[in-house]
PDB file with one MODEL, atoms N, CA, C and O in Angstrom:
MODEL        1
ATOM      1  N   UNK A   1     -25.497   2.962   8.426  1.00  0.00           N
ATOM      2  CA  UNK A   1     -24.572   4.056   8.465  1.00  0.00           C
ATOM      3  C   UNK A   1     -23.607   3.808   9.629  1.00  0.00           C
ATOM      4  O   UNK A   1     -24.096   3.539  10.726  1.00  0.00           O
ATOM      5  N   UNK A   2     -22.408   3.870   9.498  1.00  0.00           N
ATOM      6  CA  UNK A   2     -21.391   3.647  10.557  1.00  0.00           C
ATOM      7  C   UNK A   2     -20.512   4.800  10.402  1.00  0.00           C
ATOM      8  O   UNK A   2     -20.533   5.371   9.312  1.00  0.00           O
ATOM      9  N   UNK A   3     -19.647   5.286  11.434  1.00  0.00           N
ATOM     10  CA  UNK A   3     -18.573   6.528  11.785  1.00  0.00           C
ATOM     11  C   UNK A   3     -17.574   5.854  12.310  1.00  0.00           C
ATOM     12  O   UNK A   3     -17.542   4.841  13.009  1.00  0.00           O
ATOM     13  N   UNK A   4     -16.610   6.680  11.800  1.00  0.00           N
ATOM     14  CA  UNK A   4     -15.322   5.900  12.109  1.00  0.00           C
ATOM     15  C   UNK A   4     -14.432   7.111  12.556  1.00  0.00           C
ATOM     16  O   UNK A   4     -14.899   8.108  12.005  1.00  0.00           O
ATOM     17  N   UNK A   5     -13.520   7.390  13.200  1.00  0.00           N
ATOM     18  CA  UNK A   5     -12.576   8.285  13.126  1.00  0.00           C
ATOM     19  C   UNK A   5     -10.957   7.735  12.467  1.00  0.00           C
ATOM     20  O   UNK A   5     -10.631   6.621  12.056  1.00  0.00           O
ATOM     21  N   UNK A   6     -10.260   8.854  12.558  1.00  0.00           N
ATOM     22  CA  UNK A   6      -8.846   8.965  11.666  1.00  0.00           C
ATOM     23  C   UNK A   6      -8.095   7.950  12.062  1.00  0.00           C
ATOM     24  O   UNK A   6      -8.050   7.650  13.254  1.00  0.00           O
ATOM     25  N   UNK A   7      -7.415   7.293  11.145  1.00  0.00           N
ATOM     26  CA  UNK A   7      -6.550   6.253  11.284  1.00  0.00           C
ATOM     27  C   UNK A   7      -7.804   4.680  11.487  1.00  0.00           C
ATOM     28  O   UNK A   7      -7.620   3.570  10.987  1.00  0.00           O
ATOM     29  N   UNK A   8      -8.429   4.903  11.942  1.00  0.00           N
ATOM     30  CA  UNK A   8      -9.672   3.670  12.082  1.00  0.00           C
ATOM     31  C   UNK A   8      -8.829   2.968  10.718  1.00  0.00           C
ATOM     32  O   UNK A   8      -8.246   3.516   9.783  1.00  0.00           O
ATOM     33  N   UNK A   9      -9.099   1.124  11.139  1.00  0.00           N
ATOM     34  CA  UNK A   9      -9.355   0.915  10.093  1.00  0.00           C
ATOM     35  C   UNK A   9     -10.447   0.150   9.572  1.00  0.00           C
ATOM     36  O   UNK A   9     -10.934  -0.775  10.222  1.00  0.00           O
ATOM     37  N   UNK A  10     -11.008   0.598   8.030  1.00  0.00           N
ATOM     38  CA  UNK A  10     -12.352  -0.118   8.069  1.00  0.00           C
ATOM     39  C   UNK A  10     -12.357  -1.290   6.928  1.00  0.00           C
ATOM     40  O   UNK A  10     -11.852  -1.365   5.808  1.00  0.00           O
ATOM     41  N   UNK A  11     -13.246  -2.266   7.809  1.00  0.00           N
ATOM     42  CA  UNK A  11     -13.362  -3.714   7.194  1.00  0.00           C
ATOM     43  C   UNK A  11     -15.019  -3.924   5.886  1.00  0.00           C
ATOM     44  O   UNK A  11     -16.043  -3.466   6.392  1.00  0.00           O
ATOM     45  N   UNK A  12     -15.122  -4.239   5.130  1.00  0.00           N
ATOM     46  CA  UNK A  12     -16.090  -3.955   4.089  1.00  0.00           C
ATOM     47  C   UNK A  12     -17.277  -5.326   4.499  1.00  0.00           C
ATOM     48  O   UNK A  12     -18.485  -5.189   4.694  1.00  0.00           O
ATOM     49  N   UNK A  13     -16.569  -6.470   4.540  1.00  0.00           N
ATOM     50  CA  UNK A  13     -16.858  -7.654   5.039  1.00  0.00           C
ATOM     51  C   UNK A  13     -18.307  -8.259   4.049  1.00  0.00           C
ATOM     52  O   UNK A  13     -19.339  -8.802   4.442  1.00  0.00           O
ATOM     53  N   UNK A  14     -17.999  -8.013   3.101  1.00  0.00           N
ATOM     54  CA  UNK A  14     -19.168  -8.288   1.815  1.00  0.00           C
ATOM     55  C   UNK A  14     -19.890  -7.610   1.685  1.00  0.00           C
ATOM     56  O   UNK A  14     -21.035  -7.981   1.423  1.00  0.00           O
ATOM     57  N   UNK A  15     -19.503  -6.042   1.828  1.00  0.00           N
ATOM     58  CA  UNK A  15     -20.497  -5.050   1.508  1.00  0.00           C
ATOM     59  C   UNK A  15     -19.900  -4.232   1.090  1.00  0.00           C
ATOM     60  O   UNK A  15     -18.680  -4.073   1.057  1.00  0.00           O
ATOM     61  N   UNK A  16     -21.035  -3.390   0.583  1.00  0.00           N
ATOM     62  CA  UNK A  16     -20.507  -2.224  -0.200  1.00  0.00           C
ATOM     63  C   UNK A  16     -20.642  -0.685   0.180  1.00  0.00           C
ATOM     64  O   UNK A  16     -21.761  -0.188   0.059  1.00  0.00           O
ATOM     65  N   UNK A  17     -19.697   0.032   0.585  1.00  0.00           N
ATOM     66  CA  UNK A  17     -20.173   1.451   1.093  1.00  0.00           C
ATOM     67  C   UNK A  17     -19.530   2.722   0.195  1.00  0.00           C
ATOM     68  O   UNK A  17     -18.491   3.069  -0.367  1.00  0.00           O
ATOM     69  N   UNK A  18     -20.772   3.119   0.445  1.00  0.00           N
ATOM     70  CA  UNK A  18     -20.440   4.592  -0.114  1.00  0.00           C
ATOM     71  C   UNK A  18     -20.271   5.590   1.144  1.00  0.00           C
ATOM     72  O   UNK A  18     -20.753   5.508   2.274  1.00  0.00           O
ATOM     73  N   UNK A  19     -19.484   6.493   0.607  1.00  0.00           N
ATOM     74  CA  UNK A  19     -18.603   7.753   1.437  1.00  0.00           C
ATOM     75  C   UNK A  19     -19.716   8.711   1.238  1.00  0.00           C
ATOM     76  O   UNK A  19     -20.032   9.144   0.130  1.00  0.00           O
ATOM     77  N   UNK A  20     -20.489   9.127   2.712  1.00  0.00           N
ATOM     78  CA  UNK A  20     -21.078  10.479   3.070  1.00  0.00           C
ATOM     79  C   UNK A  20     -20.617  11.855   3.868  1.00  0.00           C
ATOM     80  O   UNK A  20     -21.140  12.951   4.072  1.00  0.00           O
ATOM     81  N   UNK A  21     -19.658  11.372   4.130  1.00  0.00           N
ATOM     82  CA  UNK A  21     -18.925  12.526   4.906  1.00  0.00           C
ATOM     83  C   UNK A  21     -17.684  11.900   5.095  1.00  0.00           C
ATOM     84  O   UNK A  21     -17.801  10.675   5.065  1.00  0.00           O
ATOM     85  N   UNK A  22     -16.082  12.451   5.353  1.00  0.00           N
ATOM     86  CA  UNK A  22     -14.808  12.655   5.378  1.00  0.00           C
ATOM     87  C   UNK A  22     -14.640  11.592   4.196  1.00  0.00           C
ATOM     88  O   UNK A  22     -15.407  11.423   3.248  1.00  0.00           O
ATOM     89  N   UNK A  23     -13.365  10.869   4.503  1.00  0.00           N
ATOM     90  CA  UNK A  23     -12.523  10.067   3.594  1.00  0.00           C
ATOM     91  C   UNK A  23     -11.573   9.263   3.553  1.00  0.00           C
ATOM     92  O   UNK A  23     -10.993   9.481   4.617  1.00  0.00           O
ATOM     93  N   UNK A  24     -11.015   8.458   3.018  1.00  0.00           N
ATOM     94  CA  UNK A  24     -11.088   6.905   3.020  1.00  0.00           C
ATOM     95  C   UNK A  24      -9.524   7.055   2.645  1.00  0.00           C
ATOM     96  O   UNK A  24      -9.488   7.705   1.601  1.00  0.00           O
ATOM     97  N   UNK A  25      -8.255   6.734   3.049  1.00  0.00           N
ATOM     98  CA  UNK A  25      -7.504   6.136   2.280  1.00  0.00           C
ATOM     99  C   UNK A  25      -7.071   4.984   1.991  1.00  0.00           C
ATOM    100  O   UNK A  25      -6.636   4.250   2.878  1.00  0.00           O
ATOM    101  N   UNK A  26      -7.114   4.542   0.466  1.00  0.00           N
ATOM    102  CA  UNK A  26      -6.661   3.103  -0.324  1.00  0.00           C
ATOM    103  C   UNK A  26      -5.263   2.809  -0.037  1.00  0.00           C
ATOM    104  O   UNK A  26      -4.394   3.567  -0.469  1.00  0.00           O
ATOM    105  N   UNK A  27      -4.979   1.827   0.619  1.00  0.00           N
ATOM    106  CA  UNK A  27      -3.844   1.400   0.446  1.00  0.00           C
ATOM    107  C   UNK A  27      -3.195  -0.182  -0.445  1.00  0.00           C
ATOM    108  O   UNK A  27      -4.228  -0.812  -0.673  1.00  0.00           O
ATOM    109  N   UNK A  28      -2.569  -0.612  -0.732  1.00  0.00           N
ATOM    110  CA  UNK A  28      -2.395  -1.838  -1.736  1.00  0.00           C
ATOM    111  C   UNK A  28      -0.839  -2.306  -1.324  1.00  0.00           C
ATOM    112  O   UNK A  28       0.202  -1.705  -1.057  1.00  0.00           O
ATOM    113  N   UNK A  29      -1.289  -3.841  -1.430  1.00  0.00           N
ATOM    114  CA  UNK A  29       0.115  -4.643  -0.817  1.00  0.00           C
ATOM    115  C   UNK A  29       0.695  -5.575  -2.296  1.00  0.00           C
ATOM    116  O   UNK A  29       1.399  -6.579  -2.401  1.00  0.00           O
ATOM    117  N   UNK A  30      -0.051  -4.600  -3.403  1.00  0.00           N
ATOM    118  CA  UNK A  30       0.236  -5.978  -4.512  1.00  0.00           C
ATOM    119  C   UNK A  30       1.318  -5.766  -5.039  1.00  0.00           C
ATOM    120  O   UNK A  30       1.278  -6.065  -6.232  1.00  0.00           O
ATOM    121  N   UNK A  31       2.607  -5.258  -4.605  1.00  0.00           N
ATOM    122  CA  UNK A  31       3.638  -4.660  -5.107  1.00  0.00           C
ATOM    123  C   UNK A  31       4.902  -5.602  -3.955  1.00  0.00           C
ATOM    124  O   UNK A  31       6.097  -5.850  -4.111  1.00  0.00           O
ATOM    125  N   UNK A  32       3.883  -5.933  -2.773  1.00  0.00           N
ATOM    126  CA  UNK A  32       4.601  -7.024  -1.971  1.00  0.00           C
ATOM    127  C   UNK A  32       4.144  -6.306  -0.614  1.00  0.00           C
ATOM    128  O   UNK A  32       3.513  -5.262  -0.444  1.00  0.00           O
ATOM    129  N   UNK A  33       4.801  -7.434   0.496  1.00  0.00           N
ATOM    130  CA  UNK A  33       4.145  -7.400   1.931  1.00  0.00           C
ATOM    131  C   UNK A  33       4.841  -5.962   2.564  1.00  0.00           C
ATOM    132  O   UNK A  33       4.194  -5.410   3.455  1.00  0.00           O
ATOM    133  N   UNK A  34       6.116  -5.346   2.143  1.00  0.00           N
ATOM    134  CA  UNK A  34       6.701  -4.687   3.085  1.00  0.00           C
ATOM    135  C   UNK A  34       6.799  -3.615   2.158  1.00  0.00           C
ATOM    136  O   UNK A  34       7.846  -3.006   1.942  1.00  0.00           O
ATOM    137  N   UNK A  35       5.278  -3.293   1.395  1.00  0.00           N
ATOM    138  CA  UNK A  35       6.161  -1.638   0.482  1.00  0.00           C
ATOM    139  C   UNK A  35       4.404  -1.588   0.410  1.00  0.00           C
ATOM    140  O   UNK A  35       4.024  -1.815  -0.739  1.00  0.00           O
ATOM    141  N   UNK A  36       3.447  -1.380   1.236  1.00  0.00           N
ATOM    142  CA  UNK A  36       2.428  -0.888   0.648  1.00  0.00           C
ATOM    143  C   UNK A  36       2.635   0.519   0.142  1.00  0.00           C
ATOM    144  O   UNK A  36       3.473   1.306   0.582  1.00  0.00           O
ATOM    145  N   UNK A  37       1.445   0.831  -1.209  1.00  0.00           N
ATOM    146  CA  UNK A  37       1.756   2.120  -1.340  1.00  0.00           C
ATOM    147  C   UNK A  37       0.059   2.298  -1.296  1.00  0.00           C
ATOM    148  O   UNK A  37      -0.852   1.496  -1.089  1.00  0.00           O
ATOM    149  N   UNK A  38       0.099   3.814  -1.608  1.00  0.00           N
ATOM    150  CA  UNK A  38      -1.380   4.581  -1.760  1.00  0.00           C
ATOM    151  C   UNK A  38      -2.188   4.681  -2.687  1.00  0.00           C
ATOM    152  O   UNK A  38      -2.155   5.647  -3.450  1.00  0.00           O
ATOM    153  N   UNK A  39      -2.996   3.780  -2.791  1.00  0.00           N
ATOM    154  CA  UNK A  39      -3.893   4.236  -4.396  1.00  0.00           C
ATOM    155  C   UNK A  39      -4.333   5.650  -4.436  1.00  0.00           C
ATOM    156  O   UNK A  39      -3.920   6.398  -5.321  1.00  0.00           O
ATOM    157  N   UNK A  40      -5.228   6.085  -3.430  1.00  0.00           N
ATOM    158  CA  UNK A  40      -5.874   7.304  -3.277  1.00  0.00           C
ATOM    159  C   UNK A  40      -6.785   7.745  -2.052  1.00  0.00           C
ATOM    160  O   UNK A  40      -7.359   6.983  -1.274  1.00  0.00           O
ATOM    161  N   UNK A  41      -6.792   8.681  -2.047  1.00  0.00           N
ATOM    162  CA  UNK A  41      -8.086   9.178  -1.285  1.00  0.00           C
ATOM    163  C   UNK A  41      -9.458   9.165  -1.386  1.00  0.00           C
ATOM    164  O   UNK A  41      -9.824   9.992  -2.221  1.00  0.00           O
ATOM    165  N   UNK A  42     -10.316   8.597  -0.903  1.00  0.00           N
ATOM    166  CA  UNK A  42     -11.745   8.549  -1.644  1.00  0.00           C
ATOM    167  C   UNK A  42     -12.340   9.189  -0.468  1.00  0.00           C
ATOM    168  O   UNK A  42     -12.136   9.044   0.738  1.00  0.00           O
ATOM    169  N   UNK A  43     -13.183   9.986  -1.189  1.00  0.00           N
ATOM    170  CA  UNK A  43     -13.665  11.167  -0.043  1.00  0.00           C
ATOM    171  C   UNK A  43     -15.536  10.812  -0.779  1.00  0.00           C
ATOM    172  O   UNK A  43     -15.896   9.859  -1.470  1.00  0.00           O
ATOM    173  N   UNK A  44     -16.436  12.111  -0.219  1.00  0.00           N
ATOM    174  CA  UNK A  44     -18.201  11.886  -0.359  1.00  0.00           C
ATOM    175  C   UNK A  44     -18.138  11.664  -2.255  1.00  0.00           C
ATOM    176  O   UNK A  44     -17.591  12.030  -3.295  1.00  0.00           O
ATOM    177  N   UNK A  45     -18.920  10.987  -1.793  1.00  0.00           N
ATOM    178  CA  UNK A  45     -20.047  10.482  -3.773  1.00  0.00           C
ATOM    179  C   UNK A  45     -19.016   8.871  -3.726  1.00  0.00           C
ATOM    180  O   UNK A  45     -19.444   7.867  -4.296  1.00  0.00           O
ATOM    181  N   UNK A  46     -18.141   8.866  -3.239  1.00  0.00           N
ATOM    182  CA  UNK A  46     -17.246   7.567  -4.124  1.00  0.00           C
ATOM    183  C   UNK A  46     -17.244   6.363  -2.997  1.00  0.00           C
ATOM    184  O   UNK A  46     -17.218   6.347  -1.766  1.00  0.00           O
ATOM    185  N   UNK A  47     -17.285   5.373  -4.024  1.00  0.00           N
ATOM    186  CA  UNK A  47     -17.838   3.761  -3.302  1.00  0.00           C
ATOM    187  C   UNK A  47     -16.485   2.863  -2.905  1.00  0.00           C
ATOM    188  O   UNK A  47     -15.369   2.995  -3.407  1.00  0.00           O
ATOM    189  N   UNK A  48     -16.859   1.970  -1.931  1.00  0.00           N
ATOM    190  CA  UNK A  48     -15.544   1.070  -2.012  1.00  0.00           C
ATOM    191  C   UNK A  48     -16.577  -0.100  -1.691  1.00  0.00           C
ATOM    192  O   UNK A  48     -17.613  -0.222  -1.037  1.00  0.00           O
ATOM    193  N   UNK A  49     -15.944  -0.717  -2.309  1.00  0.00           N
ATOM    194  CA  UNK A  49     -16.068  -2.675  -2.065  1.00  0.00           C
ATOM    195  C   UNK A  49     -17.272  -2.702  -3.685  1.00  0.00           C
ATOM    196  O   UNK A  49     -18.243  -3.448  -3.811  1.00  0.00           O
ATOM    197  N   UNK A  50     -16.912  -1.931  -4.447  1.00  0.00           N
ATOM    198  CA  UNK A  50     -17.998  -2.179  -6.142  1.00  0.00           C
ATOM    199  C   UNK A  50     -17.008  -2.690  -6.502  1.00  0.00           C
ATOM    200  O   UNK A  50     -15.910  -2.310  -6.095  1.00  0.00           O
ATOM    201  N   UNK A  51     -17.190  -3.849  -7.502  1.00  0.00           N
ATOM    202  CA  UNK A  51     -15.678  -3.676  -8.276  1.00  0.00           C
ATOM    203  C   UNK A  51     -16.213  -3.435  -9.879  1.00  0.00           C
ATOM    204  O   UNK A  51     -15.563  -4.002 -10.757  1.00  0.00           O
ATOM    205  N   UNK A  52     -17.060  -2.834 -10.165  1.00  0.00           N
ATOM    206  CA  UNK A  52     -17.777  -2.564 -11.053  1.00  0.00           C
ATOM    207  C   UNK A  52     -17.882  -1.117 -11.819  1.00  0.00           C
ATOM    208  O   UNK A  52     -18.048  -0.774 -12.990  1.00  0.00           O
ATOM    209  N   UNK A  53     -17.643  -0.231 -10.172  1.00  0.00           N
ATOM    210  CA  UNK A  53     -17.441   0.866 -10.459  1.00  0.00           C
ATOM    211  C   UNK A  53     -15.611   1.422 -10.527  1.00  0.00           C
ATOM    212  O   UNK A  53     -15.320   2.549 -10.925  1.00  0.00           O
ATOM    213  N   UNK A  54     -14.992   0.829 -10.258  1.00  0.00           N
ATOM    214  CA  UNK A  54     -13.617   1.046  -9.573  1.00  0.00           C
ATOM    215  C   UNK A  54     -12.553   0.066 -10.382  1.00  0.00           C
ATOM    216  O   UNK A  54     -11.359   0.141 -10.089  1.00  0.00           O
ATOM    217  N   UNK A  55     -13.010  -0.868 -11.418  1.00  0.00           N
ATOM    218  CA  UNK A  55     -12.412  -1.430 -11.925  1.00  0.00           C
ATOM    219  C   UNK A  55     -11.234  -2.463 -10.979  1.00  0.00           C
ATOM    220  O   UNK A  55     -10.008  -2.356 -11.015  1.00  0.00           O
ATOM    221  N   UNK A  56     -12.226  -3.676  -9.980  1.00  0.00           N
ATOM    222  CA  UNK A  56     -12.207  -3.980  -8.640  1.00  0.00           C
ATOM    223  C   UNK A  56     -10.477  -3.393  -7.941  1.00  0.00           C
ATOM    224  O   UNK A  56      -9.459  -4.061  -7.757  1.00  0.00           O
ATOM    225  N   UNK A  57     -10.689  -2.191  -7.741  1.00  0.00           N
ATOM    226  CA  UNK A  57      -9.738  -1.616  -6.955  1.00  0.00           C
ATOM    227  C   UNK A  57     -10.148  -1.627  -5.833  1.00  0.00           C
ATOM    228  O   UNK A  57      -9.064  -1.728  -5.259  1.00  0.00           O
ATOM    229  N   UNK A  58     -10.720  -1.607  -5.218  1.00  0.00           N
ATOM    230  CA  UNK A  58     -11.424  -1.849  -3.838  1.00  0.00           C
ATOM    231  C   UNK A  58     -11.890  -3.187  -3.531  1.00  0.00           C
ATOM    232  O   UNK A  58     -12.114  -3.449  -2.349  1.00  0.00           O
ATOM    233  N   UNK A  59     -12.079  -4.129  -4.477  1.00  0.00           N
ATOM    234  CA  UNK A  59     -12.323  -5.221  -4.038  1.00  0.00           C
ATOM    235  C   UNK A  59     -10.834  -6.535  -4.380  1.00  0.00           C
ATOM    236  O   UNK A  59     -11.068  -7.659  -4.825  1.00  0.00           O
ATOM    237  N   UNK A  60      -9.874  -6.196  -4.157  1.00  0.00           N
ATOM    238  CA  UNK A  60      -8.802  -6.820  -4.257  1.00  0.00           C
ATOM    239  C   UNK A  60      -8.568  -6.907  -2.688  1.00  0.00           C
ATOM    240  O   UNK A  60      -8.708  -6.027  -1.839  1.00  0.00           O
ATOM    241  N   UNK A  61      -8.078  -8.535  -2.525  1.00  0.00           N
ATOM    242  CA  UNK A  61      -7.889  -8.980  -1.297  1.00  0.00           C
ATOM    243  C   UNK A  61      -6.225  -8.197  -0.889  1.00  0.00           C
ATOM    244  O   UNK A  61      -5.747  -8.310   0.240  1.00  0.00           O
ATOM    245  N   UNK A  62      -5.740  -7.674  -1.658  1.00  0.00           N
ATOM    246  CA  UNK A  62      -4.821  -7.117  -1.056  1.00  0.00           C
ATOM    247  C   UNK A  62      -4.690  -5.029  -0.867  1.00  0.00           C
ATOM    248  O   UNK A  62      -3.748  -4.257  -0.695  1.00  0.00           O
ATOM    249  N   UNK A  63      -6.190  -4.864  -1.025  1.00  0.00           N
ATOM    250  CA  UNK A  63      -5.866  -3.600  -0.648  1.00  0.00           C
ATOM    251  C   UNK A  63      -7.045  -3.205   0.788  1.00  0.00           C
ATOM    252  O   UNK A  63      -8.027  -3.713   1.329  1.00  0.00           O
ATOM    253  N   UNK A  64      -6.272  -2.114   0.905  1.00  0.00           N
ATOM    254  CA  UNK A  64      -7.067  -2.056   2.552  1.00  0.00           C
ATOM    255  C   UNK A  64      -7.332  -0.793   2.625  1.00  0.00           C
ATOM    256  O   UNK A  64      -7.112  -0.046   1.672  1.00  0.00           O
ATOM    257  N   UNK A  65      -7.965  -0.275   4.037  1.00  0.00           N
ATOM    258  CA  UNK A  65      -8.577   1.139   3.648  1.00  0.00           C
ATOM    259  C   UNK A  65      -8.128   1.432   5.543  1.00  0.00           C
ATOM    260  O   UNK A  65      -7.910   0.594   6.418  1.00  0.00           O
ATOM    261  N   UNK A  66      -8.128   2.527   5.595  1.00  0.00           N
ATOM    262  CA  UNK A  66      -7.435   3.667   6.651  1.00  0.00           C
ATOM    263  C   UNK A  66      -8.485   4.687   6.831  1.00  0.00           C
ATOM    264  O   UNK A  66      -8.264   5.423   5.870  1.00  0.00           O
ATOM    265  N   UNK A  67      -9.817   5.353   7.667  1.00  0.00           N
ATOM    266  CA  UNK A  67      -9.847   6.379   7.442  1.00  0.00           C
ATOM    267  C   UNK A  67      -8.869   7.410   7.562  1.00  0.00           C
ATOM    268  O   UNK A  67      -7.804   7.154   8.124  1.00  0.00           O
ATOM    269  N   UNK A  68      -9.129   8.678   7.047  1.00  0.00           N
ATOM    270  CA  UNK A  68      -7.790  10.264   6.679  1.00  0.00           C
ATOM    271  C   UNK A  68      -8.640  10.992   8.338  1.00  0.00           C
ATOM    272  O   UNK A  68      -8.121  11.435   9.362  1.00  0.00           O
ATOM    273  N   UNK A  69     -10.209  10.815   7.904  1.00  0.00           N
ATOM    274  CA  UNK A  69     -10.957  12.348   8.977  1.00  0.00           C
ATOM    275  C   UNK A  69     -11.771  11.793  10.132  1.00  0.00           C
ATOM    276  O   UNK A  69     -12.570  10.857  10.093  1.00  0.00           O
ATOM    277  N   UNK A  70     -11.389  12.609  11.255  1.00  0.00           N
ATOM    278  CA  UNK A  70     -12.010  12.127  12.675  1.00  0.00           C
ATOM    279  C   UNK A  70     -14.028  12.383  11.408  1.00  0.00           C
ATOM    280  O   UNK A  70     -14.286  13.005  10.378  1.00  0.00           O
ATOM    281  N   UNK A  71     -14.754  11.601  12.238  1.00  0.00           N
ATOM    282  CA  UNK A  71     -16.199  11.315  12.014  1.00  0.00           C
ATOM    283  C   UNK A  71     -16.541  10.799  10.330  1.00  0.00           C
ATOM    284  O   UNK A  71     -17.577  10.983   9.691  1.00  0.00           O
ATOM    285  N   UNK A  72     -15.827  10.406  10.091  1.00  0.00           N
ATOM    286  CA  UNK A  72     -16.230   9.492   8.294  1.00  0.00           C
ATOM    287  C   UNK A  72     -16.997   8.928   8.406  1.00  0.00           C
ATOM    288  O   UNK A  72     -16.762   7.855   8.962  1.00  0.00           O
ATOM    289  N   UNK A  73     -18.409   9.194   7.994  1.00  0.00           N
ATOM    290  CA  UNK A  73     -19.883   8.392   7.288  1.00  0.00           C
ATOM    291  C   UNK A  73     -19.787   7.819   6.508  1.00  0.00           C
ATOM    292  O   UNK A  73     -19.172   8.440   5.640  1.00  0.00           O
ATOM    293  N   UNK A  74     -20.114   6.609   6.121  1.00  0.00           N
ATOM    294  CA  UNK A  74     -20.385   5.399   5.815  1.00  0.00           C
ATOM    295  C   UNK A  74     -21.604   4.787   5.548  1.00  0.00           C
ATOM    296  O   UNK A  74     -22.106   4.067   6.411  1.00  0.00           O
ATOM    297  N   UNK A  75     -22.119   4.954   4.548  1.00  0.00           N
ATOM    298  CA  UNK A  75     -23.397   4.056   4.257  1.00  0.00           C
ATOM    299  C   UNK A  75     -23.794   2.679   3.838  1.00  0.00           C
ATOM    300  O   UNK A  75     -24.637   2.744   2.943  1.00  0.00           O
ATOM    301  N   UNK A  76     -23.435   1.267   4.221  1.00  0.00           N
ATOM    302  CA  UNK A  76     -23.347   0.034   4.220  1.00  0.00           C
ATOM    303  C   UNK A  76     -24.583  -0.426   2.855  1.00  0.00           C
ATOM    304  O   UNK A  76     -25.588   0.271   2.717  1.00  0.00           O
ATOM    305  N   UNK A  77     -24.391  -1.350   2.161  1.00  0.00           N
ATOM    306  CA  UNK A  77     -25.318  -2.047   1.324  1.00  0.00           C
ATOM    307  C   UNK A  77     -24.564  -3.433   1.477  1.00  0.00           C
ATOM    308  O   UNK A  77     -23.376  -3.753   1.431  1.00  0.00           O
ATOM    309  N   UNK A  78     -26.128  -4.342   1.740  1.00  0.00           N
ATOM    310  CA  UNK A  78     -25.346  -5.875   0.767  1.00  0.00           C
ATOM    311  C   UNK A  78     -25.209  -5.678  -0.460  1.00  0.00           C
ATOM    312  O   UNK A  78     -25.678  -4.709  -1.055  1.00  0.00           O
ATOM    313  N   UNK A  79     -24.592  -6.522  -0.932  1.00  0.00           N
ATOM    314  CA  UNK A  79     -24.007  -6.384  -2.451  1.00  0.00           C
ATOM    315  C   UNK A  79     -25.135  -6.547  -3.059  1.00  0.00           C
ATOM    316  O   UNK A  79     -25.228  -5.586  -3.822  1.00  0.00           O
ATOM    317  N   UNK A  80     -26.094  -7.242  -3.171  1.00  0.00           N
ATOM    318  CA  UNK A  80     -26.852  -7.651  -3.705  1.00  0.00           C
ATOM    319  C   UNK A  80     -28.096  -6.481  -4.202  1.00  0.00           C
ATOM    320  O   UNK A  80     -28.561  -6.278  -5.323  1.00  0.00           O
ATOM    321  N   UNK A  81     -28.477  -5.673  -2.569  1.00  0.00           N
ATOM    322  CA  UNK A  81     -29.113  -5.051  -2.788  1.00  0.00           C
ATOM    323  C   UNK A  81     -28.379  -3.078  -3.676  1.00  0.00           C
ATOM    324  O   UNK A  81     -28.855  -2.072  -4.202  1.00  0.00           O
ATOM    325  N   UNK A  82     -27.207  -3.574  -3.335  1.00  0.00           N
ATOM    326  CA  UNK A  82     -26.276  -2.283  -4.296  1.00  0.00           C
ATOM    327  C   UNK A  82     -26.307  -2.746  -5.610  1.00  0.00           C
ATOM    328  O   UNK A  82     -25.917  -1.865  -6.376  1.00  0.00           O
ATOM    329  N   UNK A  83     -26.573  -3.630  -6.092  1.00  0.00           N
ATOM    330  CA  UNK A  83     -26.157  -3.838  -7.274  1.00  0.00           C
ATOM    331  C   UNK A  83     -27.490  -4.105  -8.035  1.00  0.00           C
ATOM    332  O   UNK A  83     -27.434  -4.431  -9.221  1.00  0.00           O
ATOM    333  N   UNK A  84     -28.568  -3.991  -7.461  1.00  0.00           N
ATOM    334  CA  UNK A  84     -30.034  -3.827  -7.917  1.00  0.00           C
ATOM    335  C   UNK A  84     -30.354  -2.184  -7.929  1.00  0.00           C
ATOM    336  O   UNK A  84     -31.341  -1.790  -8.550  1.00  0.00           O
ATOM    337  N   UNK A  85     -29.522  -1.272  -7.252  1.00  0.00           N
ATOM    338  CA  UNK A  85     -29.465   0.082  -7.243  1.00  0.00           C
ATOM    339  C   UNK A  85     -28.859   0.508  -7.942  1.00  0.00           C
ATOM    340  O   UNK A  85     -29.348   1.471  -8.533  1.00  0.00           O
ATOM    341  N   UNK A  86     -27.903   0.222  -8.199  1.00  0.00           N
ATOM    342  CA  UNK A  86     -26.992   0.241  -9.470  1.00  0.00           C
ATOM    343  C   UNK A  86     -27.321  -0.166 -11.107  1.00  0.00           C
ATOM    344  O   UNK A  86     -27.041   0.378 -12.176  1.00  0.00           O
ATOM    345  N   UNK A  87     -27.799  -0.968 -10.865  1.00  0.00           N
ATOM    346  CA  UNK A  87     -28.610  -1.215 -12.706  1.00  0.00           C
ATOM    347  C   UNK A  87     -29.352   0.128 -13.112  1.00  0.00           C
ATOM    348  O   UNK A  87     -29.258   0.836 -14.115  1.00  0.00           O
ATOM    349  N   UNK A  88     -30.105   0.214 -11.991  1.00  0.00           N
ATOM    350  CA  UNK A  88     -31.209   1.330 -12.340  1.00  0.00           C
ATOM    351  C   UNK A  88     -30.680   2.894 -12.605  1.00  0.00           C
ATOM    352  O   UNK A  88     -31.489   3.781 -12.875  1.00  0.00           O
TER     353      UNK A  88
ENDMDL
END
């Protein structure tokens, strides 16, 4: 579990986290280097770094994440072991 506050930005680094408290904003550079725009807000229940669940929107090397709320919870998985949680 890791906390981050607002504006933080957070790195996934081959893992996968789900949102327990505040929220996450998506940002994306695949439109080019000098126009990112906003995918969305991902706030508690919703995952980043699945690309399974998200249809790899979160796992594209060109999008990045911002927390929005001072104290955002974070619950870390290796992929490996998320994705043995995930079948089930």
């Amino acid at each position: 579990m890791e906390y981050y506050n607002a504006e933080d930005i957070l790195f996934l680094k081959d893992r996968i986290g789900v949102i327990t408290h505040g929220s996450v904003r998506v940002k994306s550079h695949q439109q080019g280097i000098m126009t990112p725009y906003t995918i969305g807000r991902y706030s508690k229940g919703q995952i980043l770094g699945h690309g399974q669940s998200d249809n790899n929107i979160t796992t594209n090397p060109q999008t990045w994440f911002t927390c929005f709320d001072d104290n955002t919870e974070i619950v870390f998985f290796d992929q490996k072991t998320f994705n043995k949680l995930w079948s089930l």
